[in-house]
C-alpha positions as CSV (number, residue, x, y, z in Angstrom):
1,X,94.0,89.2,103.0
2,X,96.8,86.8,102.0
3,X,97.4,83.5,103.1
4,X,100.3,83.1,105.7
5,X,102.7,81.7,103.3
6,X,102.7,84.8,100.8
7,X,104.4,88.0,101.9
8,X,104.2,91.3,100.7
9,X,107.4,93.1,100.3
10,X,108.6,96.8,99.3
11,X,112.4,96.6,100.2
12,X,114.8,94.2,98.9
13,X,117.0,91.9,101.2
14,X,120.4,93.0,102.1
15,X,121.4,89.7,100.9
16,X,119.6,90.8,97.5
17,X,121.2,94.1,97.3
18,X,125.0,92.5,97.8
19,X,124.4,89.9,95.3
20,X,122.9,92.9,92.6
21,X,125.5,95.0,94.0
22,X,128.2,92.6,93.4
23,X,127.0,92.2,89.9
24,X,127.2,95.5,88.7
25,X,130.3,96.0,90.2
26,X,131.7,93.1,88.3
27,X,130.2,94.2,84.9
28,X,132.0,97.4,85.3
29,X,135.0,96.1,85.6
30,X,135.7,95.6,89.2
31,X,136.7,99.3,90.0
32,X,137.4,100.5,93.1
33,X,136.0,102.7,95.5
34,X,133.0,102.8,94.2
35,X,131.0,100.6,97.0
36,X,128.4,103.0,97.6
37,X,127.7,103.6,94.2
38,X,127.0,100.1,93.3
39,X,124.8,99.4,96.3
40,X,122.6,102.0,95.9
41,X,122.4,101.0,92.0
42,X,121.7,97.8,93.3
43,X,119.0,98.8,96.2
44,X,117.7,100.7,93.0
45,X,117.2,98.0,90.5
46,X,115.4,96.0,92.9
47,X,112.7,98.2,94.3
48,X,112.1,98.9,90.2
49,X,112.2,95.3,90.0
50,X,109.8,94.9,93.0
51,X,107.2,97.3,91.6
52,X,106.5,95.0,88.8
53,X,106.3,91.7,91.0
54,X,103.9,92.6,93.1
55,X,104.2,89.8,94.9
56,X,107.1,87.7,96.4
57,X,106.9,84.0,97.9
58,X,109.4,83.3,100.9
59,X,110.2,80.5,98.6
60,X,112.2,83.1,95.8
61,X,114.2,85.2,98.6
């Protein structure tokens, strides 16, 4: 069991996904209309990202 202070997570934050999101949107140049696209890029990277930290601390959300 883990202590209280560690929690287990599979999905990102929607904070997390903007942030990503926004990211990609500016490494492509900004364009526009593509919203949906880039979030789900986003949401994408970060449950990859997730699978190899295993573990996330409420301390790095």
């Amino acid at each position: 069991m883990l202590p209280k202070q560690e929690v287990q997570l599979s999905e990102p934050t929607e904070q997390e996904i903007r942030e990503r999101a926004h990211q990609l949107w500016e490494q492509a140049g900004k364009p526009e209309g593509r919203e949906e696209e880039f979030w789900h890029a986003a949401e994408q990277d970060l449950r990859n990202e997730d699978k190899s930290n295993t573990l996330r601390t409420p301390d790095t959300l």
